[in-house]
C-alpha positions as CSV (number, residue, x, y, z in Angstrom):
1,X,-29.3,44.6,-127.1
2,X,-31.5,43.8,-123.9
3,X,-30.4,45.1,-121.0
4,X,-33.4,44.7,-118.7
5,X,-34.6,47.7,-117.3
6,X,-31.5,50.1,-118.4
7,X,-32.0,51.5,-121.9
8,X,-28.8,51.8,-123.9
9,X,-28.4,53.9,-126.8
10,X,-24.9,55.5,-128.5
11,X,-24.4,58.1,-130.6
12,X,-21.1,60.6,-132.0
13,X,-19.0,59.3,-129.4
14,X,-21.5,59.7,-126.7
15,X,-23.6,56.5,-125.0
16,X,-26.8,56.9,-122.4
17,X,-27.3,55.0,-120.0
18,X,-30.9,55.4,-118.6
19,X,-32.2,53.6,-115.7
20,X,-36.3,52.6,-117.0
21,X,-38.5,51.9,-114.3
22,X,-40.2,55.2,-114.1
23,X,-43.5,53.9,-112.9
24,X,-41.3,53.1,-109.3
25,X,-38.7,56.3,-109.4
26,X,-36.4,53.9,-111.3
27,X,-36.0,51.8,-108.1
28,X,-33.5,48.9,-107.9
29,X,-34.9,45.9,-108.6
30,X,-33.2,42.7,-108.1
31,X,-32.1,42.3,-111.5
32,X,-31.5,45.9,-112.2
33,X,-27.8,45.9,-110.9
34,X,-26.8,43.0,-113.1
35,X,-29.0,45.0,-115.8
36,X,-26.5,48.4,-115.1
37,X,-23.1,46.3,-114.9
38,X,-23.9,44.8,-118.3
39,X,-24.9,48.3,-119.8
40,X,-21.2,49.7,-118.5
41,X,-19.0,46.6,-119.7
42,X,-20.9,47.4,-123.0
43,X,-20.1,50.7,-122.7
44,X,-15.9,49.9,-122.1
45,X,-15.7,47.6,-124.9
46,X,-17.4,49.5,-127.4
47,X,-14.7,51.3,-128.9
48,X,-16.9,53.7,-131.0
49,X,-17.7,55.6,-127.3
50,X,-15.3,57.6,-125.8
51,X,-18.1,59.5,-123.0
52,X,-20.8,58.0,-121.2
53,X,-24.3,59.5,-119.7
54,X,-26.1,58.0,-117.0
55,X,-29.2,59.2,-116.0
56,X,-32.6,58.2,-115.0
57,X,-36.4,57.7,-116.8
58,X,-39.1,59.9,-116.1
59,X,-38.8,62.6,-113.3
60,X,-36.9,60.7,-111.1
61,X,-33.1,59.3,-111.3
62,X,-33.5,56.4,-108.6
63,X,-35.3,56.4,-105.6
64,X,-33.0,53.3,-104.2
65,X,-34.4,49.8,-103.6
66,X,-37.8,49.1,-104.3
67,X,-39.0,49.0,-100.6
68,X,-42.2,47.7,-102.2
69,X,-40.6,44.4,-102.7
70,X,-37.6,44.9,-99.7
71,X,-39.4,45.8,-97.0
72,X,-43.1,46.1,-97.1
73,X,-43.7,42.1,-98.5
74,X,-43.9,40.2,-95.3
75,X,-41.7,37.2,-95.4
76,X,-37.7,36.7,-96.3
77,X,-36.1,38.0,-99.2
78,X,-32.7,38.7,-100.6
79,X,-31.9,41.8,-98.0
80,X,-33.9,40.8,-95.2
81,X,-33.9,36.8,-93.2
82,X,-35.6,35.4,-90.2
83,X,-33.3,35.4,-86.9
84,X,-30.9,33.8,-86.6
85,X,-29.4,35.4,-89.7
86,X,-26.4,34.6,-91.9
87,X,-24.5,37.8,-92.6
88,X,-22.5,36.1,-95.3
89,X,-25.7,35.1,-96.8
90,X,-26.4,38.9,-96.8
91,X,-23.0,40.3,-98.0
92,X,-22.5,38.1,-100.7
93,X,-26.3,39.4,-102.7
94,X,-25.2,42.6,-101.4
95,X,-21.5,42.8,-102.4
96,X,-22.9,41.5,-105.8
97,X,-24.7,44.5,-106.1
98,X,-22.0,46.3,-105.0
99,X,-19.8,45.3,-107.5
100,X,-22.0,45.6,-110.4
101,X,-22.5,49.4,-109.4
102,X,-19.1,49.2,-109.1
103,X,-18.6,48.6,-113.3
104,X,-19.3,52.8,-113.0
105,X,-16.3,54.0,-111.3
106,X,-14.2,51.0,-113.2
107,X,-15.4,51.6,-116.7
108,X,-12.4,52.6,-118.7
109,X,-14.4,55.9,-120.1
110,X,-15.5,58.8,-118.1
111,X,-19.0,58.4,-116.6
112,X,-21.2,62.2,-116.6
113,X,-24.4,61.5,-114.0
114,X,-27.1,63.6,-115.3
115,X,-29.0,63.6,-111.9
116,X,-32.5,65.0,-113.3
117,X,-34.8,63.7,-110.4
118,X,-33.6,62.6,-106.8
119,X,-31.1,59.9,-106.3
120,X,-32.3,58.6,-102.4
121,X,-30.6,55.8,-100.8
122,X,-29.3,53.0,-103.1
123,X,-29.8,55.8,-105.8
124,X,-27.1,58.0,-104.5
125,X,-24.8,55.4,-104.2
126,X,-25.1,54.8,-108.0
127,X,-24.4,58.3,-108.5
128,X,-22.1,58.6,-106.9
129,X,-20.0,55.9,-108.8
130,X,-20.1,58.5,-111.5
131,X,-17.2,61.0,-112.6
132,X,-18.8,64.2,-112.8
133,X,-21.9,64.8,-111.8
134,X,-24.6,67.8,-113.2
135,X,-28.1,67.8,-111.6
136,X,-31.1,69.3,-111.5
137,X,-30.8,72.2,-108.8
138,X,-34.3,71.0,-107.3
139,X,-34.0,67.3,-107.6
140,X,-32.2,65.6,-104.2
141,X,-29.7,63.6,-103.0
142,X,-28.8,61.4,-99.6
143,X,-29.1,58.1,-98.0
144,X,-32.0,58.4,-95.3
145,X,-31.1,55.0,-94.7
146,X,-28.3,56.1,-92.4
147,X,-31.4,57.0,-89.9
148,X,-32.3,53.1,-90.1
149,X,-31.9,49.9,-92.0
150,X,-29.0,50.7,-94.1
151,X,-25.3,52.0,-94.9
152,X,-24.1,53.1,-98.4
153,X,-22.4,50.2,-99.9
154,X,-20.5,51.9,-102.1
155,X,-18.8,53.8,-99.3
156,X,-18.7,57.0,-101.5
157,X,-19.6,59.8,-98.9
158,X,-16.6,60.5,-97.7
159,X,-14.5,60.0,-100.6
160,X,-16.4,62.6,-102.5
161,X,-17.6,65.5,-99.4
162,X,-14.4,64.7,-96.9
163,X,-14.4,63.5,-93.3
164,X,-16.9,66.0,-91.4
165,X,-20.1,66.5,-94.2
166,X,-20.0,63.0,-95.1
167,X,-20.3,62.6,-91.2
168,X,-23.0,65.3,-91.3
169,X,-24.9,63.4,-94.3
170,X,-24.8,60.1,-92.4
171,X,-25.4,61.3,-89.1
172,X,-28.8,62.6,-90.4
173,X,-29.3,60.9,-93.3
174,X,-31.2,64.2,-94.9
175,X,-31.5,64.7,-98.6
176,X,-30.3,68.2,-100.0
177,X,-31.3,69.8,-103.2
178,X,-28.8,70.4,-106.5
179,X,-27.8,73.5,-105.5
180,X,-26.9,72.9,-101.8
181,X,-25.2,69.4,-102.9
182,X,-22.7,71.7,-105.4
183,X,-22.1,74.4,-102.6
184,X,-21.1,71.3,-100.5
185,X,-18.8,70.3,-103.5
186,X,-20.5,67.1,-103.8
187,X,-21.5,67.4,-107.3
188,X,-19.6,69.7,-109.7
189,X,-23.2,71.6,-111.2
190,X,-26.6,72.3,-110.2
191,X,-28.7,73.8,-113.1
192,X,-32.2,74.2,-113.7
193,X,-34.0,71.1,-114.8
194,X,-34.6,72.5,-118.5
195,X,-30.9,73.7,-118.9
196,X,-29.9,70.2,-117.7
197,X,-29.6,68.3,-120.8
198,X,-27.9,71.2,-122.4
199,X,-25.2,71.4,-119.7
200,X,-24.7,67.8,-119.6
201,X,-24.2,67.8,-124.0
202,X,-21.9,71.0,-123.5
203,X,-19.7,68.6,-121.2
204,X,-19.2,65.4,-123.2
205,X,-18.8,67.9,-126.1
206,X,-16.2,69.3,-124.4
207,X,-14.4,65.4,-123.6
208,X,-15.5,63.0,-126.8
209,X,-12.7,65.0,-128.2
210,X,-10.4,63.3,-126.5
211,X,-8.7,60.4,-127.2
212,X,-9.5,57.0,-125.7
213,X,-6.5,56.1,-124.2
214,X,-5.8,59.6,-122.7
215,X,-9.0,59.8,-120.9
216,X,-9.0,56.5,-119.6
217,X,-5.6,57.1,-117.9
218,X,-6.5,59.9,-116.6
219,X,-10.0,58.2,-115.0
220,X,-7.1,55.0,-113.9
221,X,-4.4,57.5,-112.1
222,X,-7.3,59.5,-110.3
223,X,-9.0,56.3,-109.0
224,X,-6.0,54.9,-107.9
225,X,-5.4,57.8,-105.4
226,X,-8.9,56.9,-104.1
227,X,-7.7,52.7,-103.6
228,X,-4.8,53.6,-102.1
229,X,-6.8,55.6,-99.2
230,X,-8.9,52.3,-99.1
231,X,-11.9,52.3,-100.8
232,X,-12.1,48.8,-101.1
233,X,-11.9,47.8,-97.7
234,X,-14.5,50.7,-97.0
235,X,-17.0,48.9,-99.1
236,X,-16.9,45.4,-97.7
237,X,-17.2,47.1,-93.9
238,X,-19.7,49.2,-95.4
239,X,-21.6,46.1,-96.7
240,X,-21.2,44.0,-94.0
241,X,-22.8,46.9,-91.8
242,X,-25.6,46.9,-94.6
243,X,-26.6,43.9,-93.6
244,X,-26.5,44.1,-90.2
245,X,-28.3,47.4,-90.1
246,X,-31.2,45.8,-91.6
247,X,-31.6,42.9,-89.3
248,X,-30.5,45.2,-85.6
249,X,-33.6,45.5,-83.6
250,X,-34.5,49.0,-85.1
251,X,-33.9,47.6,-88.6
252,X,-36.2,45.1,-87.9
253,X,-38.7,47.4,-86.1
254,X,-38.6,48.9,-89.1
255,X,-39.5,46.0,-91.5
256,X,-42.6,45.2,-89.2
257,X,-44.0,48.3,-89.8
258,X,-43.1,48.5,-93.5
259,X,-45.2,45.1,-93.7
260,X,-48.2,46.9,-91.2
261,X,-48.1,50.5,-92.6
262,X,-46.5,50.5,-95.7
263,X,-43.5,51.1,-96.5
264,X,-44.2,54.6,-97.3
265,X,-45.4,55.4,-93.9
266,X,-42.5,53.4,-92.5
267,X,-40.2,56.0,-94.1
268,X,-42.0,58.9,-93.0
269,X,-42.0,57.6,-89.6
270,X,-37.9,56.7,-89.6
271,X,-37.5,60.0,-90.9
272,X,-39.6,62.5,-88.7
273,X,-36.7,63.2,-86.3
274,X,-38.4,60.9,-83.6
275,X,-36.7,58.4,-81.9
276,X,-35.9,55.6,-83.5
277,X,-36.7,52.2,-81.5
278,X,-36.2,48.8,-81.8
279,X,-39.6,47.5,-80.8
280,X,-43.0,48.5,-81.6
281,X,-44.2,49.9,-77.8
């Protein structure tokens, strides 16, 4: 089966989910969300899996949208239009994406993140889609976006840290490792990277056993606690905001010098701790 960029491979009860683009830190391409929502409806209809992996090629997990095609190509593109801009234009490529990250947290059988490289931005709103999560304790997670030209889509932060260190992970969009990430109880286990895949098998081990049926009620009756709190409504502020984020004066600051510097200069510049402006004086 060809599922882009997202290898998919099953085994005992167990599938893998692995996000291949490793020469770009498994960045999200345009397709690659499509690419991951046809991996996971796979994955629910497949009755011969009961657990599913997700994790990332190479050393990283994902690194978040490929700025190299987002932000440091001059011109328009998907996330990014000459003023004036159409924000439905905007929210309706981004809810897509959304939703298709989305097919984690809805997939009928429990999702395990094996988080063995960092998961920045757009990647940690992937992750975080995902049941339980085991990661590398030196590999890092956050949405440096929060600083400039973004908002997590997926609106997960707060459902998974609570009101104040979701606050304190937007507010400064910094990345923390695996081991401060678990103290924070935003993951459930930070181990070292070559006790990782060992963890991660003594886990779905631990829940193949389990019938199908049991486990996906027991994913369904969680979840719902989280809709009824609002998730959904979350996500289409959150996305909305996305979009607007990326074309506010700052965001578009930003984009300039993505397209003048690089867009890894552009990052390092966003995330110094300077201020942030929106024009180039």
């Amino acid at each position: 089966m060809d599922f882009g960029n997202i290898i998919y491979e099953s085994r005992d009860r167990v599938a893998t989910i692995t996000l291949n683009r490793p020469e770009r830190l498994n960045a999200i391409s345009i397709t690659m969300p499509e690419n991951i929502a046809a991996a996971f409806n796979h994955a629910a209809s497949d009755d011969s899996v009961h657990v599913v992996v997700l994790t990332g090629a190479g050393r990283g997990f994902c690194s978040g949208y490929d700025l190299d095609s987002f932000a440091e190509k001059a011109g328009e593109n998907p996330v990014i239009q000459e003023m004036p801009w159409d924000a439905m234009i905007d929210y309706n490529f981004m809810n897509r994406c959304t939703q298709n990250f989305m097919t984690i947290w809805r997939c009928g059988k429990p999702v395990i993140a094996k988080i063995n490289g960092d998961a920045v931005a757009g990647g940690s709103d992937i992750a975080l889609c995902c049941d339980i999560t085991i990661m590398n304790e030196k590999a890092r997670i956050g949405y440096p976006p929060a600083r400039v030209w973004g908002c997590p889509t997926t609106a997960m932060w707060v459902y998974r840290l609570g009101l104040e260190k979701a606050k304190y992970m937007l507010f400064t969009g910094n990345l923390v490792n695996g081991r401060k990430a678990e103290e924070m109880g935003l993951i459930h286990q930070a181990v070292p990277l070559a006790k990782l895949d060992r963890s991660v098998q003594l886990l779905t081990e631990r829940i193949k056993g389990v019938p199908k049926n049991q486990l996906m009620m027991m994913k369904m009756t969680i979840n719902q606690a989280y809709e009824n709190m609002g998730l959904s409504s979350s996500q289409t502020i959150a996305t909305l905001f996305d979009g607007i984020a990326r074309h506010s004066p700052e965001g578009v600051n930003f984009k300039k010098r993505a397209e003048e510097v690089g867009f890894k200069q552009a990052v390092e510049e966003r995330d110094s701790g300077d201020p942030i402006t929106g024009s180039s004086n």
